[in-house]
N, C-alpha and C positions, 0 to 999 in steps of 0.2 A: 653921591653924584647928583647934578644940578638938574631939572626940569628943562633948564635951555640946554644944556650940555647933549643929553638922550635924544632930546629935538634935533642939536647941530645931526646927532650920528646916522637917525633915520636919516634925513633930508641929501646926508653925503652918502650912504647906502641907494638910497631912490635916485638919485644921479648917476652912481655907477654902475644902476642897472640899466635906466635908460639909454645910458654911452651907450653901453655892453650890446644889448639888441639894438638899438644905431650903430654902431659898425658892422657886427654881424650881418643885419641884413644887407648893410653895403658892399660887405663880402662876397655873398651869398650871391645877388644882385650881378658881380663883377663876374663871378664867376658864372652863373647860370647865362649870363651875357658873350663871356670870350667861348662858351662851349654849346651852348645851343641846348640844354638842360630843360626850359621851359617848353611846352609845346606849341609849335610854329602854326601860323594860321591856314588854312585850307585853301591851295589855288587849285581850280580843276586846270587841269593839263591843256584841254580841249577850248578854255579861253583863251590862250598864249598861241593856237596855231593861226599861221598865219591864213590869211583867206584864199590865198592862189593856190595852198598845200596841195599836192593830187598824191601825196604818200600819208596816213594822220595812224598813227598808233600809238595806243594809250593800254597800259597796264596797271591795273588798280589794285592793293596790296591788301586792302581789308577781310577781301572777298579770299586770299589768299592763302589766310594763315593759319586756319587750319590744315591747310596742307602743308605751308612750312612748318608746324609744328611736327608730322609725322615724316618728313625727310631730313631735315636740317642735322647735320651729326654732331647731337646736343655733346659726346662723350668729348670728341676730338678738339671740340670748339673749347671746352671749357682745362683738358689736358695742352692740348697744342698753341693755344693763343693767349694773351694778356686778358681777353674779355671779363671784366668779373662777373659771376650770375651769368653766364647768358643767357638762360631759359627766363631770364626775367629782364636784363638787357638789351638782347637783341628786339623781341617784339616791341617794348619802348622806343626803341629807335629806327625801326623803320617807314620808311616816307609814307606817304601817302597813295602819292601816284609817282607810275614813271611814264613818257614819252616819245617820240620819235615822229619827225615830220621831215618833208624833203618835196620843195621846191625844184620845176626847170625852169632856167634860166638862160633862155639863149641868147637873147644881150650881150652876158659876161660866159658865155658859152663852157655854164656849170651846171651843175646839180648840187642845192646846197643842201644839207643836213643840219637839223636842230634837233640835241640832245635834252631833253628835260628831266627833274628830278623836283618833287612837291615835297620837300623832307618837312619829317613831323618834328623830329627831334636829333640834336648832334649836329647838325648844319655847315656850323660854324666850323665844326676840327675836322666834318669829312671833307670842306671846303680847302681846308689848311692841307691835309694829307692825299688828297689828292691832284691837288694844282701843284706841289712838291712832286710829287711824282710822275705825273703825268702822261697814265700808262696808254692813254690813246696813242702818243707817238709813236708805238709802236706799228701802226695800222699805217703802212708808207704809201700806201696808194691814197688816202686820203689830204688832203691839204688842210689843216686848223688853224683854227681863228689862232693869232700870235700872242693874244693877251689869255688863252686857254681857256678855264670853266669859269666862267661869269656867276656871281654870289650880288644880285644886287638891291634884297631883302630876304630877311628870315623865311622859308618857308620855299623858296623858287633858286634851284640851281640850273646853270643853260648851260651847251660846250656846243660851239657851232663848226661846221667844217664841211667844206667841199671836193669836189670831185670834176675832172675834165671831161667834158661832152666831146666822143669822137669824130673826127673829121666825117663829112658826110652825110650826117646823122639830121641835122636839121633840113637839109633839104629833102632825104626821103619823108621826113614828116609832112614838110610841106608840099610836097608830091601825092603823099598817100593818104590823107589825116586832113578832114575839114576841121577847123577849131570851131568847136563848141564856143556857142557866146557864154554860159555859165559854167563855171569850179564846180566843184561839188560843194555839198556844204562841210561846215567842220560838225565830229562828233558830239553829241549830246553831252554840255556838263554836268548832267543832271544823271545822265544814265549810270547802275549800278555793274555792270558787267565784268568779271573778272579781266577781261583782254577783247580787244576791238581793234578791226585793220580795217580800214579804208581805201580802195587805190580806185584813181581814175584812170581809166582806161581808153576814155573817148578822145586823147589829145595827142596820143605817140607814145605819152610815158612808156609804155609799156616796150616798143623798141630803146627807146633812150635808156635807163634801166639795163635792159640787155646786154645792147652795145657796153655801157660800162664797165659792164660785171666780166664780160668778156675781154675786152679792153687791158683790166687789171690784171687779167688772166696769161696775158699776154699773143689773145686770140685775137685775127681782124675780123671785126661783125659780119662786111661787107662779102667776104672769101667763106663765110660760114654761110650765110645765107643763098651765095649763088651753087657751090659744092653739096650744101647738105641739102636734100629730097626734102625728110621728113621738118627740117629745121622753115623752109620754104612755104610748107604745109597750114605750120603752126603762124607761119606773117602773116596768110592771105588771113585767118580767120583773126588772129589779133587786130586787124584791120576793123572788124565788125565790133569791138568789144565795147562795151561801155561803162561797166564800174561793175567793182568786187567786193563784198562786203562778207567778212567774218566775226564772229561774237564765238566766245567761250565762256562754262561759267560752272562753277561744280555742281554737281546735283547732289541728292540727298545719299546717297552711297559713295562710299568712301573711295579714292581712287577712281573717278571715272567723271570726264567731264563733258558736257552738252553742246556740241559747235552748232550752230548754226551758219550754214553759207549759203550766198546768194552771190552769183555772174549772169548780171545783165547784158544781152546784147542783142545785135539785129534779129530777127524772128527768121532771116532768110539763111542763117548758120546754125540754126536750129540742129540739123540733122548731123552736120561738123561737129559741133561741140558734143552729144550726145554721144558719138563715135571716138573720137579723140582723147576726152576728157572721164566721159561717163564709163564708158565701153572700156578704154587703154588704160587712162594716167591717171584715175584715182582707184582701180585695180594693183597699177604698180605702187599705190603709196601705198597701201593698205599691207602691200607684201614686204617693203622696206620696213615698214613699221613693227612689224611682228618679227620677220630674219633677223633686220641689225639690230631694231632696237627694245624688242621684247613686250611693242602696245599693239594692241588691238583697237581698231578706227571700225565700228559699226556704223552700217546705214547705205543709201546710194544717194545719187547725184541723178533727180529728175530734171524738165522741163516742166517751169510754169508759166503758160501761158498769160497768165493774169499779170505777173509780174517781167514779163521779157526777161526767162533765165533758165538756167539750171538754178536748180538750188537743192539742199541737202538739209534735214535734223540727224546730225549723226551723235555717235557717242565714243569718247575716246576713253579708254582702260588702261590703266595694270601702266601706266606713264609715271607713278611714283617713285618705282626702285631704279629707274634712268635716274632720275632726278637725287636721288639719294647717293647712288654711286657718283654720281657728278660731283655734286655738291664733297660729298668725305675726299675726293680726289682734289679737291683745294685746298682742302684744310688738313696739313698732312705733318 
């Protein structure tokens, strides 16, 4: 065998290695492309809300997962479903952050809803399997956007959809409700917090809202609020309110997490809210919570003057094996 010959054979060996990993990676490439394989880049939730939001909630999944690891029913997930690995699948692929914001709108005499999802990985097929199926349709009281869940880079999925402001509704606002010349602000991108709500309260929302929920209900706001006593009770002070803020976030014990709330409002409802809230309706959550749903919500709801509010460091327990029975009840 010739000295050129051995040469020709390396040189067409080193060629169809280099093919070989040129296509592959083009492969590779296509595919980690049509399915979202690679990891998507980081949008915080809380840059995407709009600046008028008076509803901002943000869900952050990091902070999360050791708690989905002790609920999630690793057994059923991996018997009952195509997932392959999921103890090693599923944490790969879940977002980032999730979202939720909601504008009023009395112009077009709505309340719109923006659904957000910051996905880490997978994107692209939950994009595909979901816009297929499209199981928000099911929610008829809402009205959705007609072109459904919006995919308009790697990393940020949106589904927007609205709701009818009931007849009446805007004029008591503008009856009862001076507007605030400032929004509140939107949430900290920066902030670490497992779950963050926001509501303003200084602008009506908080009857608009009502009204709706009622509304869907197939209840009139206007025949609730002149009939019911205690319903009457609860306008005059919503009247005074000014902004809600909630933060949750696990602590070092297992099973139990740290809320923090704060309800600002006029200093001259002081004694309402203490009575109402303090005294009644966070007494009856406490007892919902333990009857139907088996957690314990420690702590109470004082007055801080410094701050114009109630506010509360509470601690919420034993909320896992809900969460567990929930979750194995889907996956069945």
């Amino acid at each position: 065998m010739s000295l050129q010959f051995k040469k020709g054979c390396w040189v067409a060996v080193l060629i169809f290695i280099v093919l070989f990993v040129l296509i592959s990676t083009i492969i590779i490439w296509q595919i980690s492309k049509s399915y979202g394989l690679t990891r998507a880049p980081y949008i915080p939730i809380p840059d995407k809300i709009t600046e008028n939001a008076s509803c901002q909630i943000v869900l952050r999944i990091p902070p999360a997962e050791p708690i989905l690891e002790r609920v999630l029913p690793w057994e059923q997930l991996k018997n009952n479903t195509p997932i392959p690995m999921p103890q090693t699948t599923i944490p790969m692929a879940l977002p980032y952050e999730l979202g939720l914001w909601a504008t009023t709108e009395f112009a077009r005499n709505r309340v719109s809803f923006t659904f957000a999802i910051n996905e880490k990985r997978l994107g692209p097929l939950a994009y595909e399997i979901l816009q297929s199926a499209q199981p928000w349709r099911e929610i008829k009281e809402i009205e959705w956007d007609s072109n459904g869940l919006q995919f308009p880079q790697r990393g940020y999925l949106s589904l927007w959809g609205s709701i009818k402001i009931p007849e009446g509704v805007e004029e008591r606002v503008l009856k009862d409700w001076q507007k605030e010349s400032k929004s509140i602000p939107k949430l900290n991108p920066q902030s670490k917090h497992l779950c963050e709500i926001q509501l303003d309260l200084a602008n009506g929302d908080f009857l608009v809202w009502t009204a709706c929920i009622l509304n869907a209900q197939g209840v009139n706001w206007e025949e609730e609020l002149k009939n019911n006593q205690f319903a009457n009770m609860i306008y005059e002070i919503a009247k005074k309110l000014k902004k809600l803020n909630i933060s949750a976030d696990p602590t070092s014990t297992p099973d139990e997490l740290n809320v923090k709330v704060v309800l600002q409002a006029d200093p001259e409802v002081q004694s309402q809210l203490e009575f109402f809230i303090g005294g009644m309706g966070f007494p009856m959550l406490q007892d919902y919570l333990k009857t139907q749903l088996g957690m314990t919500l420690e702590g109470k709801l004082v007055w801080d003057k410094n701050r114009n509010g109630l506010t509360g460091d509470l601690r919420l327990k034993n909320f896992e094996n809900f969460l567990r029975t929930q979750l194995a009840s889907l996956v069945r």
